[in-house]
C-alpha positions as CSV (number, residue, x, y, z in Angstrom):
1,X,-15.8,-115.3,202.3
2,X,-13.9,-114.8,199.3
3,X,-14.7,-111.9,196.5
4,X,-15.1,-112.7,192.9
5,X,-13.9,-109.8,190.3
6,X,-14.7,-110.1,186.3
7,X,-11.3,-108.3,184.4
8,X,-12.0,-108.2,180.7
9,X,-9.3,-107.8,178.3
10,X,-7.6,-110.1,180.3
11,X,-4.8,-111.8,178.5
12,X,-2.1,-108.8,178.5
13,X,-1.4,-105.3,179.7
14,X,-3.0,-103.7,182.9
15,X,-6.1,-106.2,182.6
16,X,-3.1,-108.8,183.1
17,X,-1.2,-107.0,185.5
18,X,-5.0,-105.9,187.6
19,X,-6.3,-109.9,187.7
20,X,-2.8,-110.5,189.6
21,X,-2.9,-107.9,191.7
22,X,-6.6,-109.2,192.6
23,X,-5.8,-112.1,193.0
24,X,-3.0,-111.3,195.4
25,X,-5.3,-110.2,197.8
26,X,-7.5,-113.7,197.5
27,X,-10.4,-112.7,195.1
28,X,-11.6,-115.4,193.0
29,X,-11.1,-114.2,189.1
30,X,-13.4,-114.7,186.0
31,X,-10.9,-113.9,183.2
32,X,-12.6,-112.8,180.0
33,X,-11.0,-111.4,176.5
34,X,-10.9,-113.7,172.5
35,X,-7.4,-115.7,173.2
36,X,-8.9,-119.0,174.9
37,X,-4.8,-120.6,175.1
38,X,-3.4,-117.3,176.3
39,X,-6.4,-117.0,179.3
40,X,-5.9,-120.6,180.4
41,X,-2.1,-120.2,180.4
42,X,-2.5,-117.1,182.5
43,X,-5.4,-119.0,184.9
44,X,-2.6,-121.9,185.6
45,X,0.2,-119.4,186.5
46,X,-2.2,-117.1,188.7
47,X,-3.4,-120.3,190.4
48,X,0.2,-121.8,190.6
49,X,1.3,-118.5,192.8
50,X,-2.4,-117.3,194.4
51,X,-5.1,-119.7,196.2
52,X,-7.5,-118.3,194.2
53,X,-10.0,-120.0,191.6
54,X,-9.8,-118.8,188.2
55,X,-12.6,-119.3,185.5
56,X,-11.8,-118.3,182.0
57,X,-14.4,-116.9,179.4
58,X,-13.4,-116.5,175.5
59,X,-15.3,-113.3,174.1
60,X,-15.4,-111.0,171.6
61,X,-16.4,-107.8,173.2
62,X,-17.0,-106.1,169.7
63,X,-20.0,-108.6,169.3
64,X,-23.4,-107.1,171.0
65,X,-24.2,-110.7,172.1
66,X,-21.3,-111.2,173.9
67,X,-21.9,-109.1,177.1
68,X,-25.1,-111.0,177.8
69,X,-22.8,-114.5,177.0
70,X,-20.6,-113.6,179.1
71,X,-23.4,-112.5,181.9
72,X,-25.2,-116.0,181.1
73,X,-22.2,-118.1,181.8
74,X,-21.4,-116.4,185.1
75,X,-25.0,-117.3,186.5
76,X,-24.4,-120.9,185.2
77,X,-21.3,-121.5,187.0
78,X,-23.7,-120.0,189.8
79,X,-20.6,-117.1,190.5
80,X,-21.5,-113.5,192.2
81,X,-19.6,-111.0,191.0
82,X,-18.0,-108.7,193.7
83,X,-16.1,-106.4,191.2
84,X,-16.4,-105.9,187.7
85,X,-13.1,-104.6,185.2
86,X,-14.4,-103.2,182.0
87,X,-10.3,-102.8,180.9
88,X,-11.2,-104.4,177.1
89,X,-10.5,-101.6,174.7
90,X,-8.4,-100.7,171.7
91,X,-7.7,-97.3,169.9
92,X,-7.0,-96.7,166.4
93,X,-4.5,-93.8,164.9
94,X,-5.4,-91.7,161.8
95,X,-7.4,-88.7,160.4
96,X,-11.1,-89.5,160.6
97,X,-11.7,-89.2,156.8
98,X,-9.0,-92.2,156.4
99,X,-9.8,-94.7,158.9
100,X,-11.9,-98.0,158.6
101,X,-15.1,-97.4,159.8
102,X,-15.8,-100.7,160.9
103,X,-12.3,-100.9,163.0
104,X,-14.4,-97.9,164.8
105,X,-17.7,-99.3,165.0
106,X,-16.0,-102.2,166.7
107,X,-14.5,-100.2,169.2
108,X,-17.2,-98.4,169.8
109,X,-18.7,-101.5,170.7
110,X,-15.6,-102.9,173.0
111,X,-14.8,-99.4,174.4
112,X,-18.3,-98.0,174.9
113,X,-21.4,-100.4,174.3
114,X,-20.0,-103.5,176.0
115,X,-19.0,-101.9,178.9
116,X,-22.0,-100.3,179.3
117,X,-24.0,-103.4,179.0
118,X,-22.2,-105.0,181.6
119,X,-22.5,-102.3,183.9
120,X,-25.7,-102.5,183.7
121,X,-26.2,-106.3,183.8
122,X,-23.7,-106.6,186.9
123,X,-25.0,-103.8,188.7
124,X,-28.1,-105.1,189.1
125,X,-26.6,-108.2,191.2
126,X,-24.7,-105.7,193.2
127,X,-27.7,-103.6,194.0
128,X,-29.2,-106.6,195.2
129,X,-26.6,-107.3,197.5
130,X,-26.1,-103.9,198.3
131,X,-22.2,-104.2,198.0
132,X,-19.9,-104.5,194.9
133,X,-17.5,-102.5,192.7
134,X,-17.1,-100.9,189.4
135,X,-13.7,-100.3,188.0
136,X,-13.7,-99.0,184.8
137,X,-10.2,-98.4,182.3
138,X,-10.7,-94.6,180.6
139,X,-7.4,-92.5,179.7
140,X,-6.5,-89.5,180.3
141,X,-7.6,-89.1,176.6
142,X,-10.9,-88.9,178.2
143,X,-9.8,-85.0,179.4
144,X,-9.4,-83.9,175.8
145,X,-10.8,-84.1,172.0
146,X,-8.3,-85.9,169.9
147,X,-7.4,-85.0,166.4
148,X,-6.2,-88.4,164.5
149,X,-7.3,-90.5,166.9
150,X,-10.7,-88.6,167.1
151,X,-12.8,-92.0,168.0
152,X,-10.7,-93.3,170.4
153,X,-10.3,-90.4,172.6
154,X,-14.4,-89.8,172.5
155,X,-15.2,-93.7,173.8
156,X,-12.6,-92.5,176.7
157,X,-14.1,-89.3,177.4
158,X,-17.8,-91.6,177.5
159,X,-16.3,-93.5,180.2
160,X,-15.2,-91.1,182.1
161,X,-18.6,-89.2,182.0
162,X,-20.5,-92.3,182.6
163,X,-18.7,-93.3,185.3
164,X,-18.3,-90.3,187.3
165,X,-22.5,-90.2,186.6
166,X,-23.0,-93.6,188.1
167,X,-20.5,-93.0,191.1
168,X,-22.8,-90.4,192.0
169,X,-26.1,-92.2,191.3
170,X,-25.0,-95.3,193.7
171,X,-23.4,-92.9,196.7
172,X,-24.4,-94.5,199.9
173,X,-25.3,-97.6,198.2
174,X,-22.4,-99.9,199.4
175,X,-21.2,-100.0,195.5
176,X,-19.0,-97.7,194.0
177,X,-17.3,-96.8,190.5
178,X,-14.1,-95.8,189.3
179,X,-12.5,-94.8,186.6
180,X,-9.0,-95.5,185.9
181,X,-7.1,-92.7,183.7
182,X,-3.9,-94.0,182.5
183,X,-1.6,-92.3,179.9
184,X,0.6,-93.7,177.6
185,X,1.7,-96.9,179.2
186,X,3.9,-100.0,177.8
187,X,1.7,-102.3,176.6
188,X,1.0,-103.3,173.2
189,X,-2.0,-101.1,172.9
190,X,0.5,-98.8,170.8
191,X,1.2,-101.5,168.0
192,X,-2.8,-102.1,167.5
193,X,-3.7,-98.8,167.3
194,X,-0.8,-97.7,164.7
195,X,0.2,-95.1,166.8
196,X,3.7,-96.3,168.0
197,X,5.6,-93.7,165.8
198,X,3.6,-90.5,167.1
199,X,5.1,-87.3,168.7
200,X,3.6,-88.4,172.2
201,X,4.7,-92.2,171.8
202,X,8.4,-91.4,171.3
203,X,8.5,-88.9,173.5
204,X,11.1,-89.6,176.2
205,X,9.8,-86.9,178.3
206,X,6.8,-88.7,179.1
207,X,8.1,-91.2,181.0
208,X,5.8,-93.8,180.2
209,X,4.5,-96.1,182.7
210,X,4.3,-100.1,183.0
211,X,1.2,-102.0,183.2
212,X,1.8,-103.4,186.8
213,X,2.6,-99.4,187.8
214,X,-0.8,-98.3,186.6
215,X,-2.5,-101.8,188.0
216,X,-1.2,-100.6,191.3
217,X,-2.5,-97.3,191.5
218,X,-5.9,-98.4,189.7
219,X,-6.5,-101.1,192.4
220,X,-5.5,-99.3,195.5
221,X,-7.5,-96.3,194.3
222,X,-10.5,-98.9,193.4
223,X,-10.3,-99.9,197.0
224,X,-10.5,-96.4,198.6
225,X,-14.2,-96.1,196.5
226,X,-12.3,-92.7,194.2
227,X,-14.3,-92.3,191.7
228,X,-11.2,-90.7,189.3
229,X,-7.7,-92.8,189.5
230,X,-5.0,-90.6,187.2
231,X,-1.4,-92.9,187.5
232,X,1.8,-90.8,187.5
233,X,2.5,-86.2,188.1
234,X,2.7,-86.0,184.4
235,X,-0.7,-87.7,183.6
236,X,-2.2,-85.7,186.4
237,X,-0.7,-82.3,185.1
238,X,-1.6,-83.2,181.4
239,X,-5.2,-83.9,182.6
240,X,-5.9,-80.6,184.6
241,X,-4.0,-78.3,182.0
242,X,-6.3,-79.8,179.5
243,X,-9.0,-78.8,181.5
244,X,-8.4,-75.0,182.1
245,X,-6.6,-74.0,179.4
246,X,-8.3,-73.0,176.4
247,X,-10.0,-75.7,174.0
248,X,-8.7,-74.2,170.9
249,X,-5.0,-74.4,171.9
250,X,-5.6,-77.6,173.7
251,X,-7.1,-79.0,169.9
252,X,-3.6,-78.2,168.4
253,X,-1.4,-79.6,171.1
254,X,-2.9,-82.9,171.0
255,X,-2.8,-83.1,167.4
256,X,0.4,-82.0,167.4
257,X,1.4,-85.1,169.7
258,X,0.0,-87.2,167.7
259,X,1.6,-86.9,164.6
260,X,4.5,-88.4,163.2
């Protein structure tokens, strides 16, 4: 019987590149994100290529009703999800005392509040079942504090945390959770957050990663039940030098990296 996977933040990037890649393997998809035209254009080439079915749902993640919207409408169109994708999420570049608070407040919501409430919505479901999946998109911000883009790299470091937790929690359950810790990667995640012309952006050291490389890796690794996915050597070194080296010089590096 064929598996059903909810991918948020949908329409572009690795949410794009991860509802292929599911779909590829024959899971029915339930594509969510705010551009309605852009989902159902993505919907008719996924089921053009994949004989999958492909339901589309238009929401704004950075409204607190919309995680329960999006729950109702799934039980309405009477589909069981299998796996859910909490990859919605945007950052935003800046020194704290400059930025909009409610460009942050929003993200908060996307990056940390919405994905916990459909965790918890969706688990339930899976618990039930006793079988199901939990992918969720962090960064390998998540290994660090980030000076001017102090926010952004917090909500990460919440998802990693929280996920990690839960992976533990549900252990033996038949359910698992994993978090997906991507560097920079070309997508347009850059643009939005105003951070294309930062130290780590233009770096050509970094060797920055596509979305259908770090799809890959996330899905495989979803698969195999790891609880941390890390794409690429360089992401993996960054994130364990972050981690044993000490927090004062790691503080100056990254804001070093990410100014202009």
């Amino acid at each position: 019987m064929s598996k059903n996977a909810l991918i948020t933040g949908a329409s572009s990037g690795i949410g794009y590149e991860l509802a292929k890649r599911f779909a590829e393997d024959g899971t029915n998809l339930v594509l969510v994100a705010r551009d309605e035209a852009r989902l159902a254009q993505i919907a008719k080439e996924i089921q053009a290529a994949q004989r999958v079915s492909v339901k589309v749902i238009r929401a704004d993640l950075s409204r607190a009703a919309a995680p329960a919207e999006v729950y109702r409408e799934t039980q309405r169109a009477s589909v069981a999800v299998d796996y859910l994708v909490n990859n919605a999420g945007f950052g935003l570049g800046g020194p704290f005392l400059d930025t909009d608070l409610q460009g942050e407040l929003d993200m908060l919501q996307v990056n940390v509040v919405s994905l916990v409430h459909l965790t918890k919505l969706y688990l339930q479901e899976m618990r039930a079942r006793r079988l199901g999946g939990i992918l969720n998109v962090a960064s390998t911000a998540a290994f660090q504090p980030g000076p001017l883009m102090s926010i952004y790299y917090a909500s990460k470091a919440f998802v990693l945390s929280f996920t990690e937790a839960i992976a533990e929690e549900l252990r033996g359950s038949g359910i698992t959770a994993t978090a997906l810790c991507p560097g920079p990667t070309a997508t347009d995640f850059h643009r939005r957050a105003k951070t294309e012309g930062v130290r780590l952006i233009k770096s050509k050291a970094i060797g920055m990663m596509t979305a259908r490389e770090v799809a890959e890796i996330g899905y495989r690794g979803f698969l195999q039940g790891r609880v941390i996915v890390i794409p690429g050597l360089f992401n993996k070194l960054g994130a364990q030098s972050a981690r044993i080296s000490p927090r004062f010089a790691v503080r100056r590096v990254v804001r070093k990296l990410q100014e202009s």
